[in-house]
BATOR-424716 format. One record per residue: residue number from 1; chain; z, x, y of N, C-alpha, C, O in turn. Coordinates in pm, whole numbers. Example, Ala and Ser with C-alpha at 12.3 -4.5 7.8 and 13.67 -1.06 7.14 Angstrom:
BEGIN
     k   c     n_up   n_east   n_north    ca_up   ca_east   ca_north     c_up   c_east   c_north     o_up   o_east   o_north
     1   A      780     1319      -569      780      1230       -450      780     1320      -330      846     1424      -332
     2   A      708     1285      -225      714      1367       -106      787     1290         3      804     1341       114
//
This chain:
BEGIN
     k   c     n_up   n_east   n_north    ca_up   ca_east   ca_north     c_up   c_east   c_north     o_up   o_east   o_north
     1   A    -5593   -19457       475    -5514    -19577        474    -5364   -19545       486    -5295   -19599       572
     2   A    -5312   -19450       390    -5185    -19412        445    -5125   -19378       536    -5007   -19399       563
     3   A    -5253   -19287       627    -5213    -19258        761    -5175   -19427       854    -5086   -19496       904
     4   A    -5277   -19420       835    -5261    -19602        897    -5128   -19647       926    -5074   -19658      1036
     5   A    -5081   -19674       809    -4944    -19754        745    -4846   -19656       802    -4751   -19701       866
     6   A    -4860   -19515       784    -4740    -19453        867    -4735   -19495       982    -4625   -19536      1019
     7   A    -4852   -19500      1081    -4866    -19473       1180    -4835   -19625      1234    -4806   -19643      1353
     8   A    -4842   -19738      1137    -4783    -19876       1196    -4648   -19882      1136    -4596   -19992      1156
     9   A    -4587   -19816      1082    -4452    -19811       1035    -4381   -19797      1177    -4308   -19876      1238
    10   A    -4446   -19621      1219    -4394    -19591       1309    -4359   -19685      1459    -4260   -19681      1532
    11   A    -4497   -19777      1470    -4519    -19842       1599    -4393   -19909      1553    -4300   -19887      1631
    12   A    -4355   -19997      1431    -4235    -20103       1487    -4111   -20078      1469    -4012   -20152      1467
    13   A    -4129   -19919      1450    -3982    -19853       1434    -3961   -19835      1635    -3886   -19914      1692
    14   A    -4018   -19755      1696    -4037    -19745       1789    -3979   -19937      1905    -3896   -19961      1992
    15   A    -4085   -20020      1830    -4086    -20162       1894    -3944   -20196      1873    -3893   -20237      1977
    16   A    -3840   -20191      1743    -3721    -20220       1711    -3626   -20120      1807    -3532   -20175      1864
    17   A    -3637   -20033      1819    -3575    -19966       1920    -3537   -19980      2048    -3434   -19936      2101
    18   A    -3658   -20069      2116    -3700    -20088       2281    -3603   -20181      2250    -3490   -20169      2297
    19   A    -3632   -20271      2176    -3590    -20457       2169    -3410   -20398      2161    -3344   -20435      2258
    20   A    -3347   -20327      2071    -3281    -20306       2075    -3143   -20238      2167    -3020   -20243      2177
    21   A    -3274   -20168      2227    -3205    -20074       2385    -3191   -20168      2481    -3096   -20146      2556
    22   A    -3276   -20303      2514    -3269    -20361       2621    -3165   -20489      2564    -3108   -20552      2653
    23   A    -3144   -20522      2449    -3053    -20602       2432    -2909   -20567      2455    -2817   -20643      2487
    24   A    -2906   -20424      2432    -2752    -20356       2486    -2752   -20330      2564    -2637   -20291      2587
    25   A    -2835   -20316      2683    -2824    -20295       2816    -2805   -20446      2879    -2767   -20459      2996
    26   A    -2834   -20556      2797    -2799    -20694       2843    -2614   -20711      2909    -2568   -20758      3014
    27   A    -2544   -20642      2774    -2388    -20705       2796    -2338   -20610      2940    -2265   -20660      3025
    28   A    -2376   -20505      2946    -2368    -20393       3075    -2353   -20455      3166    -2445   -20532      3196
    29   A    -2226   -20450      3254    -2188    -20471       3404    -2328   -20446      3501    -2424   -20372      3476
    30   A    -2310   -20514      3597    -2498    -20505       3709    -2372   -20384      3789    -2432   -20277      3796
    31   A    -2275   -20371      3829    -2215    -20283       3922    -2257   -20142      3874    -2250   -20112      3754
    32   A    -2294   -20070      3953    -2349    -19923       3939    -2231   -19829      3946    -2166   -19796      4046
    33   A    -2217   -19796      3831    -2111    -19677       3834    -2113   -19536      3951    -2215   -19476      3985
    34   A    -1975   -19506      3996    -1986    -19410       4102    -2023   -19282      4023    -1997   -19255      3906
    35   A    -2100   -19196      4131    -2192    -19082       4063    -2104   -18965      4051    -1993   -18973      4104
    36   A    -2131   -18876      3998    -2031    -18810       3964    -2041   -18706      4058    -2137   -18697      4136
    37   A    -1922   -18606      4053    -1895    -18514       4222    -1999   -18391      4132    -2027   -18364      4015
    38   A    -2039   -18329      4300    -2129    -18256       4223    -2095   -18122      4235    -2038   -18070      4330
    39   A    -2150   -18044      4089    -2071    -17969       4023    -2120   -17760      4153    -2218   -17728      4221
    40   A    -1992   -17690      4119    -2091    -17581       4150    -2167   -17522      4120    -2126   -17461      4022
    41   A    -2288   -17489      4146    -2355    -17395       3999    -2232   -17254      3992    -2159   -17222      4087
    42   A    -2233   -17189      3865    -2192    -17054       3848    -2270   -16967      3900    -2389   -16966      3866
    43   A    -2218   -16868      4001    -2324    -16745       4029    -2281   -16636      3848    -2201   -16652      3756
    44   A    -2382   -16540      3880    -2317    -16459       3814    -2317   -16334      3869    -2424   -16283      3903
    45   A    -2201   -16270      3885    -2133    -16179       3946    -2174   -16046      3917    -2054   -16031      3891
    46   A    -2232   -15920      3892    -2306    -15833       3826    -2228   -15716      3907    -2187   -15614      3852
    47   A    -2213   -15747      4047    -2179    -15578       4094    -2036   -15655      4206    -2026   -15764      4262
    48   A    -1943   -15531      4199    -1857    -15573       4319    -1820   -15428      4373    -1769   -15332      4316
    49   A    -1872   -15450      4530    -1848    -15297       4620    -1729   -15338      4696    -1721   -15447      4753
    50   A    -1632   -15244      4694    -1522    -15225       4756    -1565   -15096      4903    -1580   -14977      4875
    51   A    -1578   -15141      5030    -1604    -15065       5067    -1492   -15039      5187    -1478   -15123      5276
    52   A    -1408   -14912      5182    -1269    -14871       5288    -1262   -14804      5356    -1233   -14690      5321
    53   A    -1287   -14838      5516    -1274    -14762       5629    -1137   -14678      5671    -1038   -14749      5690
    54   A    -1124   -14555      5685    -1006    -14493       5739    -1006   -14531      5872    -1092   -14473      5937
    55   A     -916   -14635      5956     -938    -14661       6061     -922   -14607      6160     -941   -14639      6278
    56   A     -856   -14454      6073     -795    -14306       6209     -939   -14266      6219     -990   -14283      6330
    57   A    -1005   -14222      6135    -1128    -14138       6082    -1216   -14143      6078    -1292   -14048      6060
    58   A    -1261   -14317      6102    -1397    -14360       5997    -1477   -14285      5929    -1596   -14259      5948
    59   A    -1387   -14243      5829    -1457    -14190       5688    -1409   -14314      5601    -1305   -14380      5598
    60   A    -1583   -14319      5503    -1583    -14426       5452    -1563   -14365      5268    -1604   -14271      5200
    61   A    -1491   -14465      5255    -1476    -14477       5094    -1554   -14570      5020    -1540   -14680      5072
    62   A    -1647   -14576      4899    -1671    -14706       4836    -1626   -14702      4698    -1628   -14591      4645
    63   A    -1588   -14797      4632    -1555    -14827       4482    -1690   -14905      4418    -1705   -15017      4465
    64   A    -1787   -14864      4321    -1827    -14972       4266    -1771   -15015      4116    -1724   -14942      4029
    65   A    -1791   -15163      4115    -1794    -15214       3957    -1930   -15267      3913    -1946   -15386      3938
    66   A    -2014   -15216      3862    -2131    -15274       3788    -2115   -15327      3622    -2079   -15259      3526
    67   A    -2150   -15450      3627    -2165    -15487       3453    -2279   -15582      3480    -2259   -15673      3560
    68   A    -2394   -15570      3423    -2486    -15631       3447    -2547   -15742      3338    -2636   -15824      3357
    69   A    -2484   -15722      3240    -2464    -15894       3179    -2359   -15998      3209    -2344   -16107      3152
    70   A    -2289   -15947      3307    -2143    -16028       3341    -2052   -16025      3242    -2050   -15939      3154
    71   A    -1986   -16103      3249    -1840    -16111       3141    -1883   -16138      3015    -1978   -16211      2989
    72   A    -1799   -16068      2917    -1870    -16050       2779    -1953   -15979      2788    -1989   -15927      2894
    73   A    -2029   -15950      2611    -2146    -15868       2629    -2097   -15747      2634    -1981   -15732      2595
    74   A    -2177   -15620      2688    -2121    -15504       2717    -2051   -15474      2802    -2071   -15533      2909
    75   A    -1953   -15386      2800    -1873    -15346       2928    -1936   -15281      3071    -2049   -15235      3080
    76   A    -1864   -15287      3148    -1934    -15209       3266    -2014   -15050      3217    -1986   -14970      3128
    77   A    -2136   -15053      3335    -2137    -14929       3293    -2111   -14859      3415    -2130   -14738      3399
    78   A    -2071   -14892      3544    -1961    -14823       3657    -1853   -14879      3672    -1841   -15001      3663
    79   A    -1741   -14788      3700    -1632    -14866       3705    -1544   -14728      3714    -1492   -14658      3627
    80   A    -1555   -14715      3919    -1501    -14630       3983    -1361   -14624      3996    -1286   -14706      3943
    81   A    -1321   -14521      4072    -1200    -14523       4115    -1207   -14515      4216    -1309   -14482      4276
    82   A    -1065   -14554      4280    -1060    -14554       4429     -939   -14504      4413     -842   -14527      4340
    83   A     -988   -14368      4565     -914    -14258       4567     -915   -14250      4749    -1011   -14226      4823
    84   A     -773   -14278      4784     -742    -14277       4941     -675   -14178      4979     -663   -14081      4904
    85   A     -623   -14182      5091     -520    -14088       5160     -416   -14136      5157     -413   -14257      5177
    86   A     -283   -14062      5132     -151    -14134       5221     -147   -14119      5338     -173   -14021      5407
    87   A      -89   -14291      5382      -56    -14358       5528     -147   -14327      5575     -159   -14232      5652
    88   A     -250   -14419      5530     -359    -14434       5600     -409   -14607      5631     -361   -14673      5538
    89   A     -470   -14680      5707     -507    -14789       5715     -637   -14786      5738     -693   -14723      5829
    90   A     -718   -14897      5604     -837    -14893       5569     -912   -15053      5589     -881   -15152      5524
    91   A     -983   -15049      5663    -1067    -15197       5688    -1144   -15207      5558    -1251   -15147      5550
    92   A    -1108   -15262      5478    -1185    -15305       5369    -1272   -15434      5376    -1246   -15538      5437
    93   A    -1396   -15399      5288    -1486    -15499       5298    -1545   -15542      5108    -1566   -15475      5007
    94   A    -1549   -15651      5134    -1560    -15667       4943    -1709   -15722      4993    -1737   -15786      5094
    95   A    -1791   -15675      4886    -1952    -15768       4855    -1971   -15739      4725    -1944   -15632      4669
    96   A    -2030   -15860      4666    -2060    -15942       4484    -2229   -15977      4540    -2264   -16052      4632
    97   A    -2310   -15898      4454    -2395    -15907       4438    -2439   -15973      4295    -2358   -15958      4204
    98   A    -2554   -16043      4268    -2644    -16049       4127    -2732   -15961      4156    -2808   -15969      4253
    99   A    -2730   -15857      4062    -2817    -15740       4049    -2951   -15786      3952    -3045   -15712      3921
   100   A    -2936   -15901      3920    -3053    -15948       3771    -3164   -15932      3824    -3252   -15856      3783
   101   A    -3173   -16048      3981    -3250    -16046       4083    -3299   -15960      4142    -3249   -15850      4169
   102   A    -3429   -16010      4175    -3536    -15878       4240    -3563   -15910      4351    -3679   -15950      4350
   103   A    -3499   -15918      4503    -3393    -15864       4569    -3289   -15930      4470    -3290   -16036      4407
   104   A    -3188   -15813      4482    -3028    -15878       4483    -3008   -15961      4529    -3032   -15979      4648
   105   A    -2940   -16072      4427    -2877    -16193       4526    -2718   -16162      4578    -2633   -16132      4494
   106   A    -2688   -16171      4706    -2551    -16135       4781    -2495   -16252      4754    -2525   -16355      4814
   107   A    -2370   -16243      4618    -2319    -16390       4612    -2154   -16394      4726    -2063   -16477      4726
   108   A    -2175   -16256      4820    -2066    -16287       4925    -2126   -16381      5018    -2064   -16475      5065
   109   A    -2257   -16352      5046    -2287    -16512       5101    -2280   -16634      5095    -2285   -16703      5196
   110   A    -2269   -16680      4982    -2203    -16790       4924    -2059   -16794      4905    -2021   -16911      4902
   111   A    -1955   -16702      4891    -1824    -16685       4898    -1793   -16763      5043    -1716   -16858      5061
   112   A    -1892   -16681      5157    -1823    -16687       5235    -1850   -16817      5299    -1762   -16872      5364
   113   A    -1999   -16887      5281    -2027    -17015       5311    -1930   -17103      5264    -1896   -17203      5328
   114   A    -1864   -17060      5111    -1788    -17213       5058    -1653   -17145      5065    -1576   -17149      4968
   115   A    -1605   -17052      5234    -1467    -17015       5237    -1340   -17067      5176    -1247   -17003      5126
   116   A    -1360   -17223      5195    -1310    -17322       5182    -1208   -17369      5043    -1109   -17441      5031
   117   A    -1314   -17262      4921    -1311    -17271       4864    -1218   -17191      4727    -1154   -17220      4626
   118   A    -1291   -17005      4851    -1245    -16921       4776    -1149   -16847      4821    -1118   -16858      4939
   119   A    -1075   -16751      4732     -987    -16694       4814     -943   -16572      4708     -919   -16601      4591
   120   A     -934   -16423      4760     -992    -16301       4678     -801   -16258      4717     -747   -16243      4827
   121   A     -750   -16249      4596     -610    -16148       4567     -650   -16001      4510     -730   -15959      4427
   122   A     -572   -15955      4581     -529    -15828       4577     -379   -15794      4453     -268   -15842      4476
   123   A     -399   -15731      4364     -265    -15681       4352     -272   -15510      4313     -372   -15448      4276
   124   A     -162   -15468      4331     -150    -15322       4269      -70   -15285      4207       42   -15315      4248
   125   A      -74   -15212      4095        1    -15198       3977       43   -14996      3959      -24   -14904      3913
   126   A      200   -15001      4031      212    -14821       4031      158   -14744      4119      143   -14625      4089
   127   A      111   -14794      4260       25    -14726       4315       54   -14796      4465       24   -14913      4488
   128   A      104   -14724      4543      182    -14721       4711       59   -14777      4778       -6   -14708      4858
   129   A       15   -14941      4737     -103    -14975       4846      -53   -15136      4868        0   -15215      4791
   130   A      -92   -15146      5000      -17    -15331       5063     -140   -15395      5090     -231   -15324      5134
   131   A     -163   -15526      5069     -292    -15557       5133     -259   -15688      5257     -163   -15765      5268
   132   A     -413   -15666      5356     -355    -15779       5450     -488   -15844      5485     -576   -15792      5554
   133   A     -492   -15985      5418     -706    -16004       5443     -650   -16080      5564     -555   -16152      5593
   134   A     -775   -16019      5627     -805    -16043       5779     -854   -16154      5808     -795   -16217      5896
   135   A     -965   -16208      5751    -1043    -16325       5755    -1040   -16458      5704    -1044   -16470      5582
   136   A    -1034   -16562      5777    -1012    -16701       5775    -1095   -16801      5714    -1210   -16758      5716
   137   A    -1092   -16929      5653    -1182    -17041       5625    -1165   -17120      5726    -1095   -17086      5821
   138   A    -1232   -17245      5719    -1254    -17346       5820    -1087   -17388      5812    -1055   -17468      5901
   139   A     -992   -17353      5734     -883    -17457       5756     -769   -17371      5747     -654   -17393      5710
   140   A     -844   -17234      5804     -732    -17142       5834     -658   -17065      5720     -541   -17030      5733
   141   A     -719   -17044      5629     -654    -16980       5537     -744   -16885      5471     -867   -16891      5463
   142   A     -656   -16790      5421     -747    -16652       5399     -868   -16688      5321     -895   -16799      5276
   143   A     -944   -16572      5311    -1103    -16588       5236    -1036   -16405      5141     -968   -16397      5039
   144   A    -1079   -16310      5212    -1035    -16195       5140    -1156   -16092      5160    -1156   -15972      5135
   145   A    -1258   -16171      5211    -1386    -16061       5232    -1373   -15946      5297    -1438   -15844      5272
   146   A    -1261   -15964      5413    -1230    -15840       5471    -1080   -15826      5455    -1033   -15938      5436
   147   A     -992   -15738      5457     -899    -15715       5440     -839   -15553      5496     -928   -15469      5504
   148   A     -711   -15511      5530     -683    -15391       5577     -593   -15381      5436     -500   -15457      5408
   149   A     -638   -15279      5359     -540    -15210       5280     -471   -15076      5351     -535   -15003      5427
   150   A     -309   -15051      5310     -231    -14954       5371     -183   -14883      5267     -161   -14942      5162
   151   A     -167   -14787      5274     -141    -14665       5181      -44   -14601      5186      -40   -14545      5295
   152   A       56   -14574      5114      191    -14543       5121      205   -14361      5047      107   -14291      5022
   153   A      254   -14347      5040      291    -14188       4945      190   -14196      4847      123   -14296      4823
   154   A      179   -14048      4770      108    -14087       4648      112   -14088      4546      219   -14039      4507
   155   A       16   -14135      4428       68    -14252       4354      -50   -14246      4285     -155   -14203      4333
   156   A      -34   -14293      4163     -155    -14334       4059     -133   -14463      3987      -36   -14470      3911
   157   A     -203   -14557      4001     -218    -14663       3918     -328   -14745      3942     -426   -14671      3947
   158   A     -375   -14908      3968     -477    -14951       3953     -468   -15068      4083     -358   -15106      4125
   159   A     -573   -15108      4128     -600    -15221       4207     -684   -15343      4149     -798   -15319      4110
   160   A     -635   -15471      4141     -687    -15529       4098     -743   -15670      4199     -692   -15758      4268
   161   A     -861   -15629      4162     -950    -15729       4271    -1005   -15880      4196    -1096   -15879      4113
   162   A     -936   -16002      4238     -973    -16128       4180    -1021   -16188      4299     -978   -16161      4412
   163   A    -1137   -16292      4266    -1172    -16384       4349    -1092   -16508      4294    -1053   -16475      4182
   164   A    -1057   -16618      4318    -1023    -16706       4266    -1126   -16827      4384    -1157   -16833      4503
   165   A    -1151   -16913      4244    -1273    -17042       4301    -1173   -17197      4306    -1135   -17261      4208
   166   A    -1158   -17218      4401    -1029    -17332       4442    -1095   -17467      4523    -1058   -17515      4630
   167   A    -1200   -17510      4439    -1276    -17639       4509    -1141   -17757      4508    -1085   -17819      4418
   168   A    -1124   -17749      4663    -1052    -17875       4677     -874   -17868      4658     -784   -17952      4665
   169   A     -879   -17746      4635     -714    -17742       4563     -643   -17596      4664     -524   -17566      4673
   170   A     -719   -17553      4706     -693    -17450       4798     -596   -17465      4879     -577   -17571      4938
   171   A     -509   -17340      4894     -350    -17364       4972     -310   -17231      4986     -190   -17209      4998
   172   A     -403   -17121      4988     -361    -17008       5024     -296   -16935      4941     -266   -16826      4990
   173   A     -246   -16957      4791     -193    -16863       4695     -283   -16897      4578     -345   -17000      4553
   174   A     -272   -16749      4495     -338    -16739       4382     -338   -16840      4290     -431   -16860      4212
   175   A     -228   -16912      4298     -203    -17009       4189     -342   -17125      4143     -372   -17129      4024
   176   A     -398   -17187      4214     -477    -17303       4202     -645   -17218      4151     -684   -17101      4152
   177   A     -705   -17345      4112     -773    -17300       4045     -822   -17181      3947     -746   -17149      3856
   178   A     -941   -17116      3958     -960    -17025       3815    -1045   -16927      3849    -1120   -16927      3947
   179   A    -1030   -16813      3737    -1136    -16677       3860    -1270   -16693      3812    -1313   -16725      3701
   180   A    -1331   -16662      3930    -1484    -16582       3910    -1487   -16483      3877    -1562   -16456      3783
   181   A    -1403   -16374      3940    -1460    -16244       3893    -1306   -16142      3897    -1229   -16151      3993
   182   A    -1289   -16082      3823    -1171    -16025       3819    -1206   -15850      3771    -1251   -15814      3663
   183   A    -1167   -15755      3901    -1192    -15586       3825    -1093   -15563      3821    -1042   -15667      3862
   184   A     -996   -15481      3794     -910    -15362       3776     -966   -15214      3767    -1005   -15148      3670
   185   A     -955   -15180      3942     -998    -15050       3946     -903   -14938      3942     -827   -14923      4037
   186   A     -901   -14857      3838     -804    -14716       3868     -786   -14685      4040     -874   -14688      4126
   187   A     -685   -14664      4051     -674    -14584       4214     -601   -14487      4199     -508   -14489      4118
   188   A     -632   -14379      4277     -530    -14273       4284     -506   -14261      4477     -604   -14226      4543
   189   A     -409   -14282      4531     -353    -14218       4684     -265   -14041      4637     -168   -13998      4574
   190   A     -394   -13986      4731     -376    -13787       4670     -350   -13749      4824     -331   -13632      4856
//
């Protein structure tokens, strides 16, 4: 019997509810609110290969950064240096993989699909290197996937590789929007 009585308690707790939901949905405007913009998913970023052609030489250089929980969590457990020549000019190529995935997911494919969007700075800190990205979005403004870095005397300090994600606000400088993925790789030019 008690079960009973719970169990009809419950029904007009439930019944007071409906009656209640549809009476406040009574005073509600009939106009359908505009839907909301839709969002990006986050990749997550796990590996970034720096890979630098000597364009006298083609001898190839690569840098990796691996952290395979992404940001936070543990630190990388690669996290190369990049070590060039002086006065040298290097066709550089950046690829961001998710390593979680079984294939790797290549999230430069998506960089480069939503060009539009992204746009990868270079800076260098103590260390004789210029950068010049080669490659364009639909509206003419850099992406960063490829780039010629130039090499000056030599020098020790660091390169720091940011993507920055600029839905809609994009204008060709670092300033707008916020990063995806940011390394600081030691470099040495020997």
């Amino acid at each position: 019997m008690k079960k009973l009585k719970k169990y009809r308690i419950f029904q007009v707790a439930i019944a007071a509810s409906l009656i209640l939901s549809i009476h406040a949905c009574k005073g509600k405007s009939e106009t359908p609110s505009p839907s909301a913009a839709p969002v990006n998913e986050v990749e997550l970023i796990t590996t970034v290969k720096v890979i630098m052609t000597d364009t006298a030489t083609n001898t190839i250089t690569t840098a990796y950064f691996y952290d395979i929980d992404g940001p936070g969590g543990n630190g990388p457990t690669i996290l190369d240096t990049i070590k060039l020549n002086p006065n040298k000019v290097y066709q550089t190529k950046i690829y961001l993989l998710d390593e979680t995935k079984n294939p790797a997911d290549s999230i430069s494919n998506e960089v480069l699909k939503e060009g539009a969007d992204h746009l990868f700075v270079f800076t260098s800190t103590g260390v004789n290197l210029s950068f010049k990205i080669t490659d364009k979005d639909k509206n003419n403004l850099p992406i960063g996937l490829s780039s010629n870095w130039t090499s000056g005397a030599a020098s020790n300090g660091t390169v720091i590789v940011t993507l920055r994600h600029q839905p809609g606000v994009k204008n060709g400088t670092a300033t707008p929007g916020e990063t995806d993925v940011e390394v600081a790789f030691p470099c040495k030019i020997q």
